[in-house]
C-alpha positions in Angstrom: 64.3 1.0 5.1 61.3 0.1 3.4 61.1 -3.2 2.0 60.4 -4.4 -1.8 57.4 -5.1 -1.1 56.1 -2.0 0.2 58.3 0.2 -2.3 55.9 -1.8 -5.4 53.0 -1.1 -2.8 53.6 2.5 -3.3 54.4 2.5 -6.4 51.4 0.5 -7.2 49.5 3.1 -5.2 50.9 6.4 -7.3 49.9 4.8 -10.9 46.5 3.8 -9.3 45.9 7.4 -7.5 47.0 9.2 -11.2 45.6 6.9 -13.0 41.9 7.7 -11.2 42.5 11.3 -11.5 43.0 11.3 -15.3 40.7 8.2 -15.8 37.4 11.0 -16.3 39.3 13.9 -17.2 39.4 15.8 -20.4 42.2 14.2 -22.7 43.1 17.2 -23.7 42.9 20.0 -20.9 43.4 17.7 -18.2 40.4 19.3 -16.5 38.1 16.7 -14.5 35.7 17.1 -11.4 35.5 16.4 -7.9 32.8 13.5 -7.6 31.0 15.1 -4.7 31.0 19.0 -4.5 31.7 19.4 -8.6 34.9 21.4 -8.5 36.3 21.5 -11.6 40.0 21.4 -11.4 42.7 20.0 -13.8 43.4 16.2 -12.6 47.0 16.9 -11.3 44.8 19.3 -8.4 42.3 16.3 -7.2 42.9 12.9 -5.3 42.0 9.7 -5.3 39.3 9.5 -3.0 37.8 5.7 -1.7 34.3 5.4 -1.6 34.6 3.1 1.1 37.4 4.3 3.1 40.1 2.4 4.5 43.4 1.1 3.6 42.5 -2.5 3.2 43.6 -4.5 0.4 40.8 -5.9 -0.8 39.5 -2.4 -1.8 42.4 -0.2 -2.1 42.8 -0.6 -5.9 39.5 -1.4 -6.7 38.1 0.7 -9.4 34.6 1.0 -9.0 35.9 2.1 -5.3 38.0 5.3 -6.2 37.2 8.4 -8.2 39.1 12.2 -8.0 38.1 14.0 -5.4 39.0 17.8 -4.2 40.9 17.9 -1.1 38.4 19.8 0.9 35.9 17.2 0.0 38.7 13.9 0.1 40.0 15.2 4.0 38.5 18.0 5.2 35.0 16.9 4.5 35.8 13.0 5.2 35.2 11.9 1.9 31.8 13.9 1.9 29.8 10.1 2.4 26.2 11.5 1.1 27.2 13.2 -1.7 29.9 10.5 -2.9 26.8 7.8 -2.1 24.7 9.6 -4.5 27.2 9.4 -7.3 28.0 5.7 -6.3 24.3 4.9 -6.7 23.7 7.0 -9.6 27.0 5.8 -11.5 27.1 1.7 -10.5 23.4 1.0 -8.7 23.4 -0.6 -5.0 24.1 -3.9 -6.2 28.1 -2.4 -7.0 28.0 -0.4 -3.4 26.7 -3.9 -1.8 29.6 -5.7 -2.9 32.3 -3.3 -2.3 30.3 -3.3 1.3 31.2 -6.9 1.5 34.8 -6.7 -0.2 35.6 -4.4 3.0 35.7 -7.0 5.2 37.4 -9.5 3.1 40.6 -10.2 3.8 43.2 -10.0 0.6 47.4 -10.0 0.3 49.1 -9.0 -2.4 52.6 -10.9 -3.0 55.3 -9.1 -4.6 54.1 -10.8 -8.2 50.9 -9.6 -7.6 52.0 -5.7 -7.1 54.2 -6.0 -10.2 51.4 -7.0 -12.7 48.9 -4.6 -10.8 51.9 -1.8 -11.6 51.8 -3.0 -14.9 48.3 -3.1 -15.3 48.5 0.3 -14.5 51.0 1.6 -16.2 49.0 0.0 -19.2 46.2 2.0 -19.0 48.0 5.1 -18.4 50.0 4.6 -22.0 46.4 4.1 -22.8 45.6 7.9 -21.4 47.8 9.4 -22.6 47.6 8.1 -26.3 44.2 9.3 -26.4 45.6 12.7 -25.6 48.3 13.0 -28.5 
């Protein structure tokens, strides 16, 4: 049985992953593409593919790290490093890359009152979304 902390982990994780896969997509159509090969697909299609992969907290939920991805680019490609480089660099500049670089190796814990404001951070700018779309 999983524990609460790990249940507001993955919940923390599904509002993050939806939330970068509507975050550049068309209010309206839901259409959005994949950062690296340019699939257009609608956002519910595409993941939330990490820049810098890894499942370590310190860049899990970061932003500037995750943007939708196809899944032929996400996993069957490995995250498709060149291409998604290029859009890093052309989107934030190497001073962003460098620190998410350094962030990797940083070590970072979420508590359970730190996963329940990052849910409701999220959740937040969901409403957001999705008011822009009505």
């Amino acid at each position: 049985m999983k524990s609460k902390k790990q249940k507001l982990k993955d919940k923390a994780w599904k509002l993050f992953s939806e939330y970068i896969r509507r975050r550049d997509a068309n209010p309206l159509t839901g259409q959005t593409s994949c950062v690296t090969c340019g699939k257009r697909a609608h956002w519910k299609e595409l993941q939330a593919g990490h820049f810098i992969a890894g499942r370590r907290l310190s860049i899990l939920f970061d932003f500037r790290n995750c943007h939708a991805q196809c899944y032929g680019c996400n996993v069957g490609q490995c995250g498709q490093y060149v291409d998604y480089f290029i859009y890093m660099e052309d989107r934030y500049g190497r001073k962003i890359i460098n620190e998410l670089r350094r962030l990797k190796h940083e070590s970072r814990k979420y508590s359970i009152g730190d996963y329940e404001e990052l849910i409701q951070e999220l959740q937040e700018k969901l409403d957001n979304l999705e008011n822009m779309s009505a």
